[in-house]
C-alpha positions in Angstrom: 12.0 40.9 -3.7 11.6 44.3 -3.5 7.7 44.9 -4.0 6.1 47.8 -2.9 5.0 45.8 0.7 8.7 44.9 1.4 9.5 48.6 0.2 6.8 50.1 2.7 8.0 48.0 5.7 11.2 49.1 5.3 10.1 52.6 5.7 10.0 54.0 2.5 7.0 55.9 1.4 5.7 54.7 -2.0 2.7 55.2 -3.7 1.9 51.5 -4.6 0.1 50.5 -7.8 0.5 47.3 -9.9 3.2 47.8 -12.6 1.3 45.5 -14.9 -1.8 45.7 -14.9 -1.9 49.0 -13.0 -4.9 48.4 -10.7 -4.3 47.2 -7.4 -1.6 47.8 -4.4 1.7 45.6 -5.5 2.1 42.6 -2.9 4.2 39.8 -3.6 1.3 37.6 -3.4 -1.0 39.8 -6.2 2.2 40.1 -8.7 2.6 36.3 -8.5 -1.0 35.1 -8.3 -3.2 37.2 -8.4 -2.5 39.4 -11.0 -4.1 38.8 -14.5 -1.3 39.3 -15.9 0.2 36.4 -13.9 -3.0 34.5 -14.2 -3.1 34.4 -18.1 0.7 32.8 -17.4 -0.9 30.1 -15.4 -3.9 29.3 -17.0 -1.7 29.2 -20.0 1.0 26.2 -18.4 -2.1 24.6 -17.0 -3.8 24.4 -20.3 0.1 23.0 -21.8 0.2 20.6 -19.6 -3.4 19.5 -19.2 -4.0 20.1 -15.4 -5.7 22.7 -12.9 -3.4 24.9 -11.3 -4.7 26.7 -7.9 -3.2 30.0 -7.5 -3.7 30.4 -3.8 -0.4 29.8 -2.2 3.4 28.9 -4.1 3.1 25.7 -2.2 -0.4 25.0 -4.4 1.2 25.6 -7.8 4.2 23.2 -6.8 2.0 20.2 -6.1 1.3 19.9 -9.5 4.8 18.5 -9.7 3.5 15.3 -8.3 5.1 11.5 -9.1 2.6 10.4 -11.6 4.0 12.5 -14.1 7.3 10.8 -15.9 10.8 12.2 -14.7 10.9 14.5 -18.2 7.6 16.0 -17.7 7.8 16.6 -14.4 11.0 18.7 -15.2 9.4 20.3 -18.0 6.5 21.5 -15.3 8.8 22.4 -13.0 10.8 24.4 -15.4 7.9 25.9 -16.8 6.7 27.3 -13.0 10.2 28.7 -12.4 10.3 30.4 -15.7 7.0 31.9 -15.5 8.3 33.3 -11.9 11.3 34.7 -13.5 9.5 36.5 -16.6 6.5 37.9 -14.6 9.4 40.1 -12.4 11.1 40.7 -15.5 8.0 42.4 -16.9 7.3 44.3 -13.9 11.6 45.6 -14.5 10.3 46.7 -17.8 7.1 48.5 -17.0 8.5 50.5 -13.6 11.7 51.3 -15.0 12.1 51.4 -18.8 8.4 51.9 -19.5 8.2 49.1 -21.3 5.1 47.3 -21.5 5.6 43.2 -22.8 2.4 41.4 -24.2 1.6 37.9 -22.3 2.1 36.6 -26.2 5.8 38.1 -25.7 6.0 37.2 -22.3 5.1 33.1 -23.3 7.7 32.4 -26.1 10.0 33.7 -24.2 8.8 30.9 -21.6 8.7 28.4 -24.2 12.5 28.5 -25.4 13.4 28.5 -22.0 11.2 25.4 -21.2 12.7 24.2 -24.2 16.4 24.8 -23.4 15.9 22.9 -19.8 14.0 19.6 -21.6 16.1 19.1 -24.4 19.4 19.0 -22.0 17.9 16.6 -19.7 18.9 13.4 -19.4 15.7 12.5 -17.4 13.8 9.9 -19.2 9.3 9.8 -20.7 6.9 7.0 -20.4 5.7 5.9 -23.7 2.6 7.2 -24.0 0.8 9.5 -26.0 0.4 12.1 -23.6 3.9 12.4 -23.2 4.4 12.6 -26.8 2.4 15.2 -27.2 3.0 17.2 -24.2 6.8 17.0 -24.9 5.9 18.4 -28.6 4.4 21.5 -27.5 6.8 22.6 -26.5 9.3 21.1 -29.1 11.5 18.8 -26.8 12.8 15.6 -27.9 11.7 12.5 -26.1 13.8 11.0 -24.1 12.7 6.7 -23.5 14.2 4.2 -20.8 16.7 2.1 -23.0 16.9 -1.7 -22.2 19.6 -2.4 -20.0 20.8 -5.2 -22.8 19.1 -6.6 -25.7 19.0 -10.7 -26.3 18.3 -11.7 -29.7 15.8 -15.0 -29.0 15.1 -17.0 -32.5 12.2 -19.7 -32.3 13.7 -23.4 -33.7 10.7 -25.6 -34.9 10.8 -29.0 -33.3 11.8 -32.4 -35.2 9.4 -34.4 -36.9 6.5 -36.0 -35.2 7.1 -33.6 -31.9 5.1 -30.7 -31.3 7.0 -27.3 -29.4 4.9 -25.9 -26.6 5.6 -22.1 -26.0 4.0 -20.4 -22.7 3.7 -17.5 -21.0 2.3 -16.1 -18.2 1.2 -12.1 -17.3 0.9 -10.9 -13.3 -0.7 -6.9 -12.6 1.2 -7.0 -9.1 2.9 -10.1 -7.5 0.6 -10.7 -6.2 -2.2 -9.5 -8.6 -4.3 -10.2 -11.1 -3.0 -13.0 -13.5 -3.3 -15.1 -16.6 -1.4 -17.4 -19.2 -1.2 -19.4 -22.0 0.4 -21.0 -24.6 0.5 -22.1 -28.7 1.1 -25.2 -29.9 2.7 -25.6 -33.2 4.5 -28.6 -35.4 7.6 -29.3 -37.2 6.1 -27.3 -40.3 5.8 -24.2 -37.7 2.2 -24.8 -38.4 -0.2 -23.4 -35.3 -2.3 -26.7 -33.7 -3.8 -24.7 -31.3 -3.7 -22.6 -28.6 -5.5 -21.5 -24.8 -5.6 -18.6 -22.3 -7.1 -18.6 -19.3 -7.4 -16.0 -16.1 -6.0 -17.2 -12.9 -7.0 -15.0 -10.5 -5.1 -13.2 -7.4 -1.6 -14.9 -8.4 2.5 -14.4 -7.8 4.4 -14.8 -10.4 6.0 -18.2 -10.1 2.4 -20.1 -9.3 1.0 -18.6 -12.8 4.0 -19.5 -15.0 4.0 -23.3 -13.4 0.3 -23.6 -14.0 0.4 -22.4 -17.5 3.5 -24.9 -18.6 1.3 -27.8 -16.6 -2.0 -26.6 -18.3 0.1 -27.1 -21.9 0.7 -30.7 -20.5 -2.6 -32.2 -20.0 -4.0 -30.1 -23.6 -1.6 -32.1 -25.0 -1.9 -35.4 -23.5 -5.8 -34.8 -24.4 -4.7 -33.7 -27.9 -3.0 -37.7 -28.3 0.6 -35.3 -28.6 2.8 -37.2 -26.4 6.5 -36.1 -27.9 6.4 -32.6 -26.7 9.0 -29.9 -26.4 8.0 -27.4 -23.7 9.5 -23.9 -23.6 8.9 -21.1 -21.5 10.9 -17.4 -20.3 10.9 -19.2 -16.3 14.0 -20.3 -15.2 12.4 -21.4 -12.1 9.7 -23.7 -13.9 12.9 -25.1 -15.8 14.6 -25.5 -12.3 10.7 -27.3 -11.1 10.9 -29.5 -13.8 14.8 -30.7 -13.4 14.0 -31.3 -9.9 16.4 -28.7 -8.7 13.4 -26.2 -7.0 10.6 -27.4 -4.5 7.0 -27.7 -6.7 4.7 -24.7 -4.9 2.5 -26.5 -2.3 -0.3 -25.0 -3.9 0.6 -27.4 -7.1 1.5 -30.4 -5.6 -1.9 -31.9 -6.8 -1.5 -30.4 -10.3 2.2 -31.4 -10.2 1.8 -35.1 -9.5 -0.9 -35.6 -12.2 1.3 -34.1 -14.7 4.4 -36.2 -14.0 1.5 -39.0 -14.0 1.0 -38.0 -18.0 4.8 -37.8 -18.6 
C-alpha cells in the first residue's frame, strides 16, 4: 500500500504524519496496529467476539481464527479482521484526500453490515451453544445448525402381558473413554419397575453397550422377571446375542453367567 514508508523508499520526499490520528510517522505497521484509531477497531472485535487480540504482528491477529471456534464464527472473525483492514485504509482515503474525518462509531457499522453480509450468505454451519447464539446476534446473523443426515421416527411398543420390556443404553466420552449405561424397566401397562446406571470406567463402545444389556439381565432375574423383552440402539449386541458376532473376551465370564440365567 502506498504509506508514507513505501512512498519514501521509493524516493519521494514526504512529510510523513499519521492521517488519522495525526501524531506519529505513517508506517504500515502504526496505521494497522498501532494506531489508536486502529486499536479502538480491535479492541472493539475482540470485545464482539469475547477474546484478546495481540496487535503485534498480522500473523498475531490471524491466530485468533483458531479451530475451536465453529466453521460460522470462525468466518464471522475472519470477516470481521478483513473488514476492519479495509475500513481503517478507507479512512485514511478520506482524511488525506477529501478531508474527511470518519468517527470509529461510523467507521464500526459500517464493519458490522459488512460482517453481516458475509454470515448471513454462508453456508458454513454453528455449534449449538449459547455462545454462538449470542455471538451470531451481535451482529444480527442467522444461525446456521448441522441438520441430521436423515431423521427415523422410533415409537416405543409396550410388551404383552406378564412380560416386562428392557430398554438400555450406554454413553462413551472417547472410544475409548470415559463410560456409563443403563437401562428402565417397565410393564405391559408402560408402568416404570425400575431402573439403574452405573459408571464403567475407561471403555469402547461395544464393551459398555454389552455390559449394560447383561447388567439388565441378572436385575431382572433378581427381580423374579423371567419373560423379558430386551431392546437396545446396538446392532452388534443384537448380532452378540443371535450368535452371529464373537462375545468380547473381556465378557466371556459375564456372558456365560447370563446365558446361564436365560
Amino acid at each position: 500500500m502506498p504509506t508514507d514508508e513505501h512512498l519514501e523508499s521509493r524516493g519521494i520526499i514526504v512529510v510523513s504524519m499519521c492521517s488519522l490520528y495525526k501524531s506519529s510517522v505513517e508506517t504500515s505497521n502504526h496505521i494497522f496496529l498501532n494506531c489508536s484509531f486502529a486499536m479502538d477497531m480491535w479492541n472493539w472485535i475482540g470485545f464482539m467476539f469475547n477474546t484478546s487480540i495481540s496487535t503485534q504482528s498480522t500473523f498475531s491477529i490471524m491466530l485468533v481464527c483458531d479451530q475451536s471456534n465453529s466453521p460460522q464464527v470462525n468466518l464471522l472473525l475472519g470477516a470481521g479482521i478483513i473488514n476492519i483492514v479495509h475500513i481503517i485504509w478507507y479512512c485514511h482515503n478520506k482524511s488525506r484526500f477529501d478531508n474527511i474525518n470518519l468517527s470509529t462509531r461510523h467507521a464500526i457499522s459500517r464493519i458490522k453490515v459488512s460482517v453481516s453480509l458475509s454470515g448471513n450468505t454462508t453456508k458454513l454451519c454453528a455449534n449449538a451453544s449459547m455462545n454462538d447464539f449470542i455471538l451470531l446476534r451481535r451482529f444480527q446473523v442467522s444461525i446456521n445448525y448441522n441438520k441430521a443426515p436423515r431423521v427415523i421416527e422410533v415409537i416405543w411398543s409396550f410388551p404383552s402381558p406378564s412380560w416386562i420390556k428392557i430398554n438400555t443404553s450406554m454413553a462413551t466420552h472417547g472410544s475409548p473413554g470415559h463410560a456409563g449405561g443403563g437401562g428402565i424397566f417397565r410393564d405391559n401397562s408402560r408402568l416404570m419397575l425400575g431402573c439403574f446406571a452405573a459408571y464403567f470406567g475407561l471403555q469402547d463402545s461395544i464393551f459398555v453397550e454389552l455390559l449394560a444389556a447383561l447388567m439388565a439381565i441378572e436385575i431382572a432375574h433378581s427381580k423374579g422377571w423371567f419373560n423379558i423383552w430386551l431392546e437396545c440402539d446396538s446392532t452388534i449386541v443384537v448380532a452378540i446375542f443371535n450368535g452371529k458376532v464373537n462375545v468380547p473376551w473381556k465378557q466371556f465370564k459375564n456372558w456365560n453367567h447370563c446365558r446361564l440365567l436365560i
